[in-house]
N, C-alpha and C positions, 0 to 999 in steps of 0.2 A: 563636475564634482571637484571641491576643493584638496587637495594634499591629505589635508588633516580627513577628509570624507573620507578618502580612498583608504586610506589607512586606518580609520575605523571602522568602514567595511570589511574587511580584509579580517580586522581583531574577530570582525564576529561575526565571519567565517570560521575562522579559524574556534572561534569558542563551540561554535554550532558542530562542527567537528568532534571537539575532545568533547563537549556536552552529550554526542549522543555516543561514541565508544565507548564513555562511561558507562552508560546508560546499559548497553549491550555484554560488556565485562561483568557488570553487576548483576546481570543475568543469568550469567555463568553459574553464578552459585547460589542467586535466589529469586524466588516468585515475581513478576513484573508488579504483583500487585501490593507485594512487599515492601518495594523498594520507594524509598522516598528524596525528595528533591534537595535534602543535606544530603542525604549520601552519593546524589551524582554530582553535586557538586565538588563536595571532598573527592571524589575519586578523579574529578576531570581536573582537580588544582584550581579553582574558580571561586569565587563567592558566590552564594547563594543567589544575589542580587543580579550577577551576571546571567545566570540561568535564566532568571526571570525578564531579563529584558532579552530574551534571545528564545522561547518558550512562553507560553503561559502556563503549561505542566508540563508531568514526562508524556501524559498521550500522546502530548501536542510533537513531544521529540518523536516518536514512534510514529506517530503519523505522518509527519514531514517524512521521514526515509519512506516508508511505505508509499509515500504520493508520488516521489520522488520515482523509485524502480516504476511502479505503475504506469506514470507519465513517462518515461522513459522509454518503455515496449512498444507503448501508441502511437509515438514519436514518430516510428519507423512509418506508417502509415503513409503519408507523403500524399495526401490527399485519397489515396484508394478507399477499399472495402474495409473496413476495421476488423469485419465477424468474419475472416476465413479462415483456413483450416492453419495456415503458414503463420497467420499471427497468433494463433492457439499457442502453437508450437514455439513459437518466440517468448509469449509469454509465461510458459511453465519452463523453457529454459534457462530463461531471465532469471526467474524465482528461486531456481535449485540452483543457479552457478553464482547468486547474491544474496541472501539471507545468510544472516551471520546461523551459527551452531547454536548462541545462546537463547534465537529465537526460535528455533528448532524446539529446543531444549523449553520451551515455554509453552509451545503450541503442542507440544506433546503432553504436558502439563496441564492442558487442557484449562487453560486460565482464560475466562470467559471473553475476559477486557481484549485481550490483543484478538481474540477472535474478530471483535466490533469493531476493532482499529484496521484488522485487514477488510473486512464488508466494506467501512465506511471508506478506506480507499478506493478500494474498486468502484463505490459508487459515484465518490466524488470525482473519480477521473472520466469515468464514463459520461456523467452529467454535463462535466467541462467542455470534453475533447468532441462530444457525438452529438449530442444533443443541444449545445449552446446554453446549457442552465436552464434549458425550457423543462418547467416540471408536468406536467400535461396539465397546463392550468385554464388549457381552452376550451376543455370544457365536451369538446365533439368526443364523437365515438373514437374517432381516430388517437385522439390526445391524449384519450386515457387507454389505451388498449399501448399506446407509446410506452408511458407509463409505468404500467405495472409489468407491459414486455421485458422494460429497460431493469425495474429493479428483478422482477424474477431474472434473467441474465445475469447480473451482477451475483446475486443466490447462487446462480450455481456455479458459476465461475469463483466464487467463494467455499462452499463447499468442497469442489474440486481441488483448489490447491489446499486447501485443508485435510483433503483424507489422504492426498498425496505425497503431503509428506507425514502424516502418520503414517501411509505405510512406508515409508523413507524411498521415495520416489522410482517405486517397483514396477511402473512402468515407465517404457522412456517419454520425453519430451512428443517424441512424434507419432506415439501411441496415444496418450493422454492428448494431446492434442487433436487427436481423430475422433476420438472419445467424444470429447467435448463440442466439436463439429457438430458430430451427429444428434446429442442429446440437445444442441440448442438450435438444431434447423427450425425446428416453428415455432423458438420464440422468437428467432431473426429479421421472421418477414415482417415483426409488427414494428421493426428498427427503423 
């Protein structure tokens, strides 16, 4: 990569940055579904234009972070079991020690969109990281029992960080975590 490369990587990083603090500040005070792509711009100091070549919307910025913590939990993995009880626990303490307050503040607002932006992470990482993109498109018994294991899993694993921090994370990581163990031991086996 050239000088000039490196350094406009770097800008838009760095845009990608204030593009989505903006995004999360402005949630502070109102509905995700409210908020429009002038106004994360104006807030992060940016042209519009910037946005756009660094985004295709705000979902797109709210999903990137959201892929981003997800892909991060699964990380740990290191080739092991993905579904045990330890990465449960990793991952709802990933979630409660890293979601900003304004997102809190939106999922308790019950605003549908960021609901579909957290499923749709979870699914997209899970498809990536466990599955290789195989959608069960093979067709056998086995491919589709994958399948629809893989996204009911994602379901409840979405639910569950969903009512837990509506009730503002009333049980802990390694409760919730046990939880979720157990509620998903026989979708597990079909993993």
């Amino acid at each position: 990569m050239s000088h000039l490369g490196e350094a406009t990587g770097k800008l838009s990083l760095r845009s990608q940055e204030w593009i989505q603090t903006a995004l999360f500040q402005l949630m502070e005070k109102k509905p995700y579904s409210l908020i429009s792509i002038t106004e994360i711009a104006d807030k992060a100091g940016l042209a519009r234009q910037t946005v756009y070549r660094n985004f295709q919307d705000k979902d797109e910025i709210l999903l990137n972070y959201l892929t981003r913590l997800m892909s991060g939990v699964w990380k740990h993995i290191d080739g092991g079991q993905p579904y045990t009880e330890a990465m449960f626990v990793l991952l709802f303490r990933t979630w409660k020690d890293n979601i900003p307050p304004s997102l809190i503040l939106n999922i308790k607002g019950q605003d549908r969109k960021i609901r579909q932006l957290i499923f749709r992470s979870i699914c997209d990482c899970h498809d990536e990281l466990f599955i290789g993109g195989s959608r069960g498109e093979g067709g056998t018994k086995s491919d589709i029992y994958r399948l629809y294991g893989q996204k009911s899993f994602s379901a409840l694993l979405h639910m569950m960080l969903i009512e837990w921090t509506l009730q503002e994370f009333h049980l802990s990581p390694e409760e919730i975590g046990k939880v979720v163990s157990e509620l998903s031991a026989s979708m597990r086996k079909f993993l």
